[in-house]
C-alpha positions in Angstrom: -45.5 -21.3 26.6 -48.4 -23.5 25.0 -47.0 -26.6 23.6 -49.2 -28.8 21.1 -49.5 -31.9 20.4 -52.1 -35.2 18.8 -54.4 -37.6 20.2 -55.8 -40.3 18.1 -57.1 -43.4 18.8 -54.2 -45.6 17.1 -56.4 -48.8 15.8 -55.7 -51.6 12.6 -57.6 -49.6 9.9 -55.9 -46.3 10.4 -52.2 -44.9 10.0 -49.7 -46.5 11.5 -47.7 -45.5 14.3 -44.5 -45.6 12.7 -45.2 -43.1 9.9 -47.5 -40.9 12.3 -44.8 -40.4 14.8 -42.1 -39.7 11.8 -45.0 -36.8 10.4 -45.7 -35.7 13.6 -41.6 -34.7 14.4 -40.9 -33.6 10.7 -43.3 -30.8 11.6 -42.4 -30.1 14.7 -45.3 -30.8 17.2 -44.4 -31.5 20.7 -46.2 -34.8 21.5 -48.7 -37.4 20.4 -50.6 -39.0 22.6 -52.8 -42.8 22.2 -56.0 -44.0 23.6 -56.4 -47.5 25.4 -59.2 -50.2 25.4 -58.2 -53.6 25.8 -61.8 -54.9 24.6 -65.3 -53.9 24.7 -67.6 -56.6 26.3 -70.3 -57.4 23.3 -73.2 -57.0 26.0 -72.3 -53.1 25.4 -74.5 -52.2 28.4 -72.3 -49.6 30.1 -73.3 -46.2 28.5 -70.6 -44.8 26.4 -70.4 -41.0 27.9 -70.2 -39.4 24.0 -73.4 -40.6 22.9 -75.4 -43.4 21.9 -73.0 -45.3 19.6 -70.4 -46.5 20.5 -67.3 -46.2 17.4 -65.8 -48.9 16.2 -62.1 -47.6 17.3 -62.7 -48.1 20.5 -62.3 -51.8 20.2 -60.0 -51.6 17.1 -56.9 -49.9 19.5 -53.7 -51.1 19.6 -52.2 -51.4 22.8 -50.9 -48.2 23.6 -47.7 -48.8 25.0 -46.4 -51.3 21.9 -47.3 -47.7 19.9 -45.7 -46.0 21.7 -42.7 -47.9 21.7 -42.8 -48.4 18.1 -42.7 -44.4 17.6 -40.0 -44.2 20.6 -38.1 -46.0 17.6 -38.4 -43.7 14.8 -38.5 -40.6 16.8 -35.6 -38.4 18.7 -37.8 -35.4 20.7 -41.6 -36.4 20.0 -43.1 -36.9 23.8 -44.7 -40.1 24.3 -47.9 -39.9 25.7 -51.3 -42.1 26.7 -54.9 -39.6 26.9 -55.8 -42.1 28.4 -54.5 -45.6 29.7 -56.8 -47.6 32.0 -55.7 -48.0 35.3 -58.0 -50.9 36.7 -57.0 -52.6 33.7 -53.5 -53.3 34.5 -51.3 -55.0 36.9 -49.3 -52.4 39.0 -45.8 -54.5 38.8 -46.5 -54.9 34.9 -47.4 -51.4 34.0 -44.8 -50.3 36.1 -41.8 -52.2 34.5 -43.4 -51.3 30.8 -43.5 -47.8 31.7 -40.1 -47.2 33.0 -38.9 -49.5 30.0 -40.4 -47.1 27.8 -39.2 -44.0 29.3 -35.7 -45.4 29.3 -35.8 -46.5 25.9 -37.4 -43.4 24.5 -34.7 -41.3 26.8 -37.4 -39.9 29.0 -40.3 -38.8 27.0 -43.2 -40.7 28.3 -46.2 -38.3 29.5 -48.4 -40.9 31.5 -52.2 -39.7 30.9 -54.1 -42.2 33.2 -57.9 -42.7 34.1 -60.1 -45.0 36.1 -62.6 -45.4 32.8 -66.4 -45.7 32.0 -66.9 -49.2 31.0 -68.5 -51.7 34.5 -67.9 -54.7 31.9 -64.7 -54.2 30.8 -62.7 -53.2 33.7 -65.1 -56.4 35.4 -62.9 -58.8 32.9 -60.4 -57.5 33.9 -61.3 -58.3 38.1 -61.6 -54.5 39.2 -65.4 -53.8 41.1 -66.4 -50.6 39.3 -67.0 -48.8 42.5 -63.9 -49.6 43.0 -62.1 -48.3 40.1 -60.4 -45.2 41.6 -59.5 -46.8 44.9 -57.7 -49.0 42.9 -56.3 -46.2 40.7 -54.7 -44.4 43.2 -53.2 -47.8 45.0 -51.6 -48.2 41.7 -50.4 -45.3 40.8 -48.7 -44.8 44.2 -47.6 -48.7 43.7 -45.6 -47.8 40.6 -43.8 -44.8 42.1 -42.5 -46.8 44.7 -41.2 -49.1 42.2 -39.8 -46.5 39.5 -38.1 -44.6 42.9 -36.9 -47.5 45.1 -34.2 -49.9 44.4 -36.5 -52.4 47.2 -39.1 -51.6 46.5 -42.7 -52.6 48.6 -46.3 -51.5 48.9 -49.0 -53.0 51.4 -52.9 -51.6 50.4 -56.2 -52.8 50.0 -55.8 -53.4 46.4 -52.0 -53.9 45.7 -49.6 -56.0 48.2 -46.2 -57.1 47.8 -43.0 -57.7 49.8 -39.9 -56.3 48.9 -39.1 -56.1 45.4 -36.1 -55.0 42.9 -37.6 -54.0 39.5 -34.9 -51.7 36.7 -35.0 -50.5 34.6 -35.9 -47.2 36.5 -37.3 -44.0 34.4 -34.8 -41.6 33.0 -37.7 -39.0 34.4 -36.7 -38.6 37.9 -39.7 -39.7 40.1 -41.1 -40.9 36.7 -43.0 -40.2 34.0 -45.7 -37.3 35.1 -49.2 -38.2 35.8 -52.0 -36.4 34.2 -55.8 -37.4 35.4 -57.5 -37.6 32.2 -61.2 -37.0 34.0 -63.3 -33.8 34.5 -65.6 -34.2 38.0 -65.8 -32.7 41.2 -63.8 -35.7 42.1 -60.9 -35.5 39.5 -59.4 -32.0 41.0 -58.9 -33.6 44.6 -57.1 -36.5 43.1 -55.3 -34.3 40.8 -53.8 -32.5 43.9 -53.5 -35.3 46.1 -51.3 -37.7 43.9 -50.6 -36.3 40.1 -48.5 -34.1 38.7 -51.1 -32.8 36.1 -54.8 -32.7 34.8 -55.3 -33.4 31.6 -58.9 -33.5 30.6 -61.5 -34.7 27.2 -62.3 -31.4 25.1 -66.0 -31.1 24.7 -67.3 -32.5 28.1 -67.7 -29.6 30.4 -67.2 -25.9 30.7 -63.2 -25.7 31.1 -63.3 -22.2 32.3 -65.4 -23.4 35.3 -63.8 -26.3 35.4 -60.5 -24.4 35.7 -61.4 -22.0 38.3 -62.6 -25.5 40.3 -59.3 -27.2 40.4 -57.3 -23.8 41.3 -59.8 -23.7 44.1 -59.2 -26.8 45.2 -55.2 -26.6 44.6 -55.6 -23.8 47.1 -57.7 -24.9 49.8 -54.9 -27.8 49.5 -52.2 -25.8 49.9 -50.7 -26.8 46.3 -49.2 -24.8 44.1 -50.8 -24.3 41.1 -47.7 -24.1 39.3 -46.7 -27.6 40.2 -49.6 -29.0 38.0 -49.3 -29.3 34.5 -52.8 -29.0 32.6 -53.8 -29.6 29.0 -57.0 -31.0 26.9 -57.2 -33.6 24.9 -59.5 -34.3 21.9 -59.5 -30.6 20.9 -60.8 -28.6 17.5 -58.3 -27.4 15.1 -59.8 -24.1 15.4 -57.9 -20.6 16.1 -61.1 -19.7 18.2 -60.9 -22.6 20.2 -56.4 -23.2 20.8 -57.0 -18.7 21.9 -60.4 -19.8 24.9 -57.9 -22.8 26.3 -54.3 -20.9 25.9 -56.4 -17.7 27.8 -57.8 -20.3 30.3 -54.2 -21.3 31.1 -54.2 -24.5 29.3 -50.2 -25.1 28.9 -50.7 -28.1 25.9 -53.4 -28.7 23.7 -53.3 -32.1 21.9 -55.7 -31.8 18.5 -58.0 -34.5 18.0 -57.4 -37.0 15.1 -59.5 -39.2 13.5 -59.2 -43.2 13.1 -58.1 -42.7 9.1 -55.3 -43.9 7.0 -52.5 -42.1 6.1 -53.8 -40.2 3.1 -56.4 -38.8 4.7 -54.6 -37.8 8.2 -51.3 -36.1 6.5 -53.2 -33.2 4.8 -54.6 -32.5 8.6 -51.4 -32.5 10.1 -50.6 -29.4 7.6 -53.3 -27.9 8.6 -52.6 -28.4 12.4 -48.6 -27.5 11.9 -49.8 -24.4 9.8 -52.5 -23.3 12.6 -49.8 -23.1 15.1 -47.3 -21.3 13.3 -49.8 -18.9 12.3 -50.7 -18.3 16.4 -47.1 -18.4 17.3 
């Protein structure tokens, strides 16, 4: 069963989170999910992997989890979801507590789409080496499950270290919200296996068929069950043509890609994208 939800970049100039997240439950989709950039450093001299220019929502976001928490608020079933949040960004022992708080809160609906990201620059404000940036990923992420699954909880790496800790609240999600590596490399489908619970990559980047057949290959040579990993694409076409290549792929959620506009323009697309489902379903 395909379920389908949004992705937007959630920035000053566009809707607002509140009335999104009450549009996107009238009509019955399954989840919304909201970008993350805490800045973008000026010098602007990481390459931006979509092109040359860089938009203007990417430092116009608001921070995903006050979004998300707003739209926790107003909703009841909507899933509650980041494609992506920034990893080498934020403190372990932070993200940890906001997470859990917003899974409790929202009665466990958080989907946690997490990623290491492109910018050297910003994630060096932030004290994370770039070479770095998926060591310290995975520290974190392991971090946070000790502290969303242990009432003492402690963690001793190269990158996160701390003594015995108590931390509620815990996630209504037992073991926590799920994990989905938002990346698309020969390196994501390892990590997928080794310490997610899904894969969850950009539309448009890479061949997804290939790309499928790589991480069931590497799920098997790992001994994983395939089954155990929940996939979906983000960023993706409202196009019949396109929901039938990912659903035969074995995509199990597809969140549509919506722009950075205000209200009036983005409700007429959510008709479109609640119509396009329930003519496929």
């Amino acid at each position: 069963m395909v379920s389908f939800g949004v992705t937007i970049f959630a920035t000053d100039y566009s809707i607002q989170p509140v009335p999104l997240a009450k549009a996107l439950e009238e009509r019955g989709f399954d989840s919304v999910f909201v970008t993350e950039h805490t800045h973008i450093p000026a010098s602007r001299t990481s390459p931006w992997p979509g092109g040359a220019d860089l938009p203007p929502e990417y430092w116009h976001t608001h921070d995903p989890f006050v979004a998300l928490g707003a739209m926790a608020a107003v909703t009841e079933n909507l899933k509650l979801g980041t494609g992506i949040t920034l990893i080498p960004e934020r403190d372990p022992i932070l993200m940890a507590k906001v997470v859990a708080s917003l899974d409790f809160i929202s009665n466990g609906r958080v989907l946690l789409g997490i990623g290491a990201g492109w910018n050297a620059e910003e994630m060096g404000n932030h004290g994370t080496a770039f070479a770095d940036r998926w060591k310290v990923t995975k520290e974190r992420i392991l971090a946070m499950r000790e502290i969303w699954n242990n009432e003492e909880a402690e963690f001793h790496g190269d990158f996160v270290n701390f003594d015995k800790i108590w931390a509620h609240p815990k996630p209504v999600q037992e073991g926590g919200p799920p994990i989905l590596i938002g990346a698309d490399t020969k390196w994501a489908y390892p990590r997928v296996v080794d310490y997610a619970d899904g894969w969850f990559p950009i539309y448009g980047r890479n061949d997804l068929a290939q790309s499928m057949a790589q991480m069931r290959a590497v799920a098997d040579e790992a001994g994983r069950d395939m089954a155990t990993i929940q996939t979906g694409v983000f960023g993706v076409p409202a196009r019949e043509e396109i929901v039938s290549e990912l659903t035969e792929i074995g995509f199990e959620r597809i969140a549509f890609r919506l722009p950075s506009e205000t209200e009036a323009e983005i409700m007429p697309r959510l008709d479109k994208y609640a119509a396009l489902i329930a003519s496929m379903s």
